[in-house]
N, C-alpha and C positions, 0 to 999 in steps of 0.2 A: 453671442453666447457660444462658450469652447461646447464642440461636440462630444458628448457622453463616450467614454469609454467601457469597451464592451469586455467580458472577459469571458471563456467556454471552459468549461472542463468536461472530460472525454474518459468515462469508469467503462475498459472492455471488461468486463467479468464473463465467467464460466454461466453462469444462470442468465444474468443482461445486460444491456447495455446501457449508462446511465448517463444523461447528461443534464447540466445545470448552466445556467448562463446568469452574469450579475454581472454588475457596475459598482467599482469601488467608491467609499464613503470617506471623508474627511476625516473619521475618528480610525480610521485605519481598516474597519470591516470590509466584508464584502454584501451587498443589498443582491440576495438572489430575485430573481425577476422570473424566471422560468425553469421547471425543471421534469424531465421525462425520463422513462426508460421502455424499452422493448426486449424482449427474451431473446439469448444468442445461440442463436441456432448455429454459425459456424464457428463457433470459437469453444477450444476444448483445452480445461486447465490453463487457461489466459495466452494459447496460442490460434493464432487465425488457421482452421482448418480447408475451409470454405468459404473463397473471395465472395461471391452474390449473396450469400447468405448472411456473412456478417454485411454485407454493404447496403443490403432489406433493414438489418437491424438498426446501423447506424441511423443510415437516412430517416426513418422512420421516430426515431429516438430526439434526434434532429431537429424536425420539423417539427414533434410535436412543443420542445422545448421552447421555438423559436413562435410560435404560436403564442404560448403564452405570454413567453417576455414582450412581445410586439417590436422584436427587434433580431437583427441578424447574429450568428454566431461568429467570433473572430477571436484573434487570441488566443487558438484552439490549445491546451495543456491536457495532455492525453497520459493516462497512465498505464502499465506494461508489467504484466507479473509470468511466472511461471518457471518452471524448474530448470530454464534454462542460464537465470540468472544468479549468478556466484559475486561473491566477495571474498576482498584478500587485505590483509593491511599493507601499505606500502609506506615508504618517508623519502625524502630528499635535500639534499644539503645543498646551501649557494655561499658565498662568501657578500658579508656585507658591501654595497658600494661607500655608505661614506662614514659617518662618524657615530650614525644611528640609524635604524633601521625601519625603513618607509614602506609605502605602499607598493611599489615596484619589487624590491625585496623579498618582501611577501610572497608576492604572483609567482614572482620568479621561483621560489621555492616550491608552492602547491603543483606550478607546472611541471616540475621539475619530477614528481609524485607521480604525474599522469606517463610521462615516457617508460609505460613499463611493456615490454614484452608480452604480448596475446598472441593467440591463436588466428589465424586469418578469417576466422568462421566468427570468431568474436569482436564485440566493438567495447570499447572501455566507456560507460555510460555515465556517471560519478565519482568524483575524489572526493571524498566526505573530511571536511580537516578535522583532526581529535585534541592535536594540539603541537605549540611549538619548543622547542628545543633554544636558546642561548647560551652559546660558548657554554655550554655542559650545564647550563641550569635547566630541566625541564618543567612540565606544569605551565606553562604560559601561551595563555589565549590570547590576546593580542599584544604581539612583539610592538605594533610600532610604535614609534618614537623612542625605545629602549635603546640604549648603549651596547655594540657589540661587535664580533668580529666574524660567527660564523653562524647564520642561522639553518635550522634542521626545523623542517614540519613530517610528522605524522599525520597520516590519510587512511580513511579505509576506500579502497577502489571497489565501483562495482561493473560490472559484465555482462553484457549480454548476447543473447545471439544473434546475430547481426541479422539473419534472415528474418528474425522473430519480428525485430523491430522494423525492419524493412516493412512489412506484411503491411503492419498497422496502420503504419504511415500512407503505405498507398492504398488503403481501405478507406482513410477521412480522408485524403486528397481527392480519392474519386469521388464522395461522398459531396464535394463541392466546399469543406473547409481544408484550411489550412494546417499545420502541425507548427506550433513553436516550439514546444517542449513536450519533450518524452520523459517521464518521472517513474521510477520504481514505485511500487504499489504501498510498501510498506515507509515507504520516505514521506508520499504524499498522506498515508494517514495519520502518522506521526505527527505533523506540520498541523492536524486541526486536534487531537484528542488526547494529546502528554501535555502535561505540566513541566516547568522548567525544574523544579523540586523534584518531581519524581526521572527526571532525563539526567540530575546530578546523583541520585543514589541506588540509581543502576537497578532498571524499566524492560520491563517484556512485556511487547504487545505485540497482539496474536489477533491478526484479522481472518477469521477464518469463512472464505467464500464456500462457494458451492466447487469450485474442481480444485480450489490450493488453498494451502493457508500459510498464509505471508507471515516470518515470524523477524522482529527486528528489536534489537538490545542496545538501550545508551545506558552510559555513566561516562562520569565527569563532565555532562553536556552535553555529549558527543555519540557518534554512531558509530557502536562496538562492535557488533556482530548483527549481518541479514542473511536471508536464508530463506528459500521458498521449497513446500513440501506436495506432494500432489495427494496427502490425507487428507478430505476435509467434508462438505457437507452431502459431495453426491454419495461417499460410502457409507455416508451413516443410511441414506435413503434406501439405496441398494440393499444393504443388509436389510432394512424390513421390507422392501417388497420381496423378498427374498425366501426369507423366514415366514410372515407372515401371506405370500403367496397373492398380495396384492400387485394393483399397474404401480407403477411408479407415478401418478399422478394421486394417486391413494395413497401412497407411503408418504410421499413429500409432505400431503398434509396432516397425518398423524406423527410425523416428523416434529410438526409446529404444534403441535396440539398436549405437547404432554411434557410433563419437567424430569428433571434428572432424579429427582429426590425419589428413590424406588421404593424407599421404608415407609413412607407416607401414605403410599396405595394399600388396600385392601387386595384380595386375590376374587374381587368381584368380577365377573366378566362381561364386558361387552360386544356390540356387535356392530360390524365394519361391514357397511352392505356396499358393492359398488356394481356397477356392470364390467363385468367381462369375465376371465377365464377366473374359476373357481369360484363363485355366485356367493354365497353368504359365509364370512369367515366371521369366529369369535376368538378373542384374544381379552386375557386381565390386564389390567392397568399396569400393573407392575410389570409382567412381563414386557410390554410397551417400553418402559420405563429402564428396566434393565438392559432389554438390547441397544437402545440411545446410548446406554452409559459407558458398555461398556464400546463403542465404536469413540466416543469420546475422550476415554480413557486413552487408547491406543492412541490416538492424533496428539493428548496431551504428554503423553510416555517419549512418544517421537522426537516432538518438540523439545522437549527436557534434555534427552541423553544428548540431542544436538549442540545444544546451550551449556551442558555444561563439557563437554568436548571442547569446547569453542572458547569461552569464557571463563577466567581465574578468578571469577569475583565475584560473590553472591547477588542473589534475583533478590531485591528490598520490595517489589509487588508488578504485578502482575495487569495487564488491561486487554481487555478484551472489545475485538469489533467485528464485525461482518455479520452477515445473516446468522449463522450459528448461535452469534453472540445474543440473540433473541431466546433462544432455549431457556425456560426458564430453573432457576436452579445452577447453572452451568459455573457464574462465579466462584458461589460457596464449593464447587468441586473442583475448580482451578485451586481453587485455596487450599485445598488437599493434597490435589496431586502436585503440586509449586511448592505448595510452606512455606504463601507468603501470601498477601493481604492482596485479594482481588476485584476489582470494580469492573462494570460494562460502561463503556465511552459511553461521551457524550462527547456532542458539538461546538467548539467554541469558535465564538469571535465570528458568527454569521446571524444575520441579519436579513431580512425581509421577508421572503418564503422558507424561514428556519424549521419552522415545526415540519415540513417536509421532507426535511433534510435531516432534524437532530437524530432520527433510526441510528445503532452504531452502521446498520448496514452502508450507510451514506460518507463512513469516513475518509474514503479514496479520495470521495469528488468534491468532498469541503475541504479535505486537503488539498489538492487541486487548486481550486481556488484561493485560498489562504495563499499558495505559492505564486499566483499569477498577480495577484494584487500585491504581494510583495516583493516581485521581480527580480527573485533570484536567479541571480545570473549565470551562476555556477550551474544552470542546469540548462541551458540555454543551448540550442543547436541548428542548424541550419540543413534538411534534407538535400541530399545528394539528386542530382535531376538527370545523371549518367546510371549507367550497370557496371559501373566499379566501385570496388568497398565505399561503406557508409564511412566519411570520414563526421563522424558526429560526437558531440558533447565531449571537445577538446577542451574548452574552453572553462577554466576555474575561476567563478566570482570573487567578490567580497564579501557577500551577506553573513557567511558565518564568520568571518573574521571581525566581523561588525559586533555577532550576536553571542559566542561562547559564551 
């Protein structure tokens, strides 16, 4: 009997750390088997501040996962956000070898994408293909077998900071797993919570954590525009322990506890008792309700003026994930501030311990998974074991040239 294949996925988030472990299934899923998180204590806005504290986290996150599944982590797919990570579109031209145009061809063109020019501090982490070019006809996703003489692919590159991802890597290496792939946060939720329909009529989804909110645009199939912001759910927090003069354990949970909808409250007031400095505070609902909104507002205003700076082509709807996306109410005010039709994720295409996982909070690390079981190569990289540059994620797959 072939030994079961094991698969990890590795969510550093700003609030915890998530991990889920599963074994792929015949009809293509993934069968989670195990899944944990611990609070991240060293990690601020999806960068490692504090090597033992995040590596408390990990480990811990780890173990518990590995508990449940009754089986080891391996395969590790780890994901990587924060404001250090930029995008650019790039293209590159090759001359066909023979009378048509094949799978080499191809490669040779997507690499040809990646030789661009960065900064020593950064590492070129994805070439995202959007689409190819033939002897001047463009629109075409998959060139091969076509007739031609000069083929041209379009890419969007993405970036990182080299140290960022450094960090991470040697946080699960020391942790006792491995790193196979390092994935941008907004790639891997993409991969479990868009439709192929809404990835062709051009998609904004907005996962919005507790220190960033990952914001990533396709159309025509492809990925148009990424973008990481450091607005997201600790300032909504802030602002009311702030305002309302509570800990920040207090806010967080009145945080969760009330909807956007501020017309719907009455100006009844309640009372927010907690221990510590300023003893019994009261506050109305609405007021509650108002201040969520408008820190909401601002994150959604952000995201907006970015996208449309970025992008010549209207938002057709809107998806929302991350803890945030729990707030109840929060779509219908996407819908406002967007002017366009908004839904909160769900989880697709996962199996076994799903209802654990379906939270949109959970899209990083079913995306995650979704990519490891689908062994996208294009993201594929091999850590450096010297202290000279990260030479990583050179290497462009086939998967999307399979999948446009």
């Amino acid at each position: 009997m072939a030994k079961e294949k094991v698969l990890t996925a590795i969510d550093i988030g700003s609030y915890e750390v998530k991990v889920a472990i599963g074994v792929p299934q015949v009809d293509g899923q993934v069968q989670v088997m195990g899944v944990a998180s611990s609070p991240s204590r060293g990690i601020k806005q999806g960068v490692v501040i504090n090597i033992n504290d995040t590596l408390k986290a990990l480990g811990l996150a780890i173990s518990d996962a590995q508990d449940m599944a009754g089986m080891q982590a391996q395969n590790v797919y780890c994901s990587i956000s924060g404001t250090h990570i930029e995008g650019a579109p790039g293209n590159g031209l090759v001359k066909v070898r023979g009378n048509e145009i094949d799978r080499h061809d191809v490669d040779e063109a997507l690499q040809s994408c990646a030789a661009i020019k960065i900064e020593s501090t950064r590492e070129l982490l994805h070439s995202l293909p959007q689409e190819f070019i033939v002897d001047g006809t463009d629109g075409v996703r998959d060139p091969i077998g076509i007739s031609g003489v000069r083929l041209e692919s379009k890419v969007y590159n993405v970036t990182v900071g080299a140290t960022c991802a450094r960090n991470i890597i040697k946080c699960i290496n020391l942790s006792g797993s491995e790193v196979k792939n390092l994935i941008v946060s907004p790639v891997a939720s993409s991969a479990s919570v868009l439709r192929d329909d809404e990835k062709e009529l051009g998609v904004l989804l907005l996962d919005i954590g507790a220190g960033t909110t990952d914001v990533i645009v396709h159309k025509d199939g492809a990925v148009q525009f990424i973008d990481v912001i450091a607005n997201a759910g600790n300032n909504i927090t802030s602002a009311l322990a702030v305002n309302l003069k509570t800990p920040i354990a207090v806010a967080e949970n009145i945080k969760k506890s009330y909807s956007l909808n501020s017309g719907s409250f009455s100006k009844k007031m309640i009372d927010i008792s907690f221990n510590g400095v300023g003893g019994r505070t009261e506050v109305s609902t609405r007021t509650i309700s108002e201040m969520i909104e408008s820190k909401v507002k601002d994150i959604f205003k952000d995201v907006k003026d970015r996208v449309e700076r970025n992008c010549n082509f209207p938002i057709t709807s809107v998806v929302l994930c991350g803890g945030i996306a729990n707030l109840r109410g929060i779509d219908a005010f996407a819908e406002a501030v967007f002017d366009a039709p908004a839904r909160i994720a769900t989880v697709r295409e996962i199996g076994g311990l799903a209802d654990l996982i379906k939270d949109p909070q959970y899209a990083t690390i079913s995306g995650l998974l979704k990519l490891a079981n689908s062994n996208y190569s294009y993201l594929r990289q091999t850590p450096t074991k010297d202290d000279g540059p990260m030479k990583i994620f050179r290497k462009i797959g086939n998967w999307f040239c399979e999948n446009f």
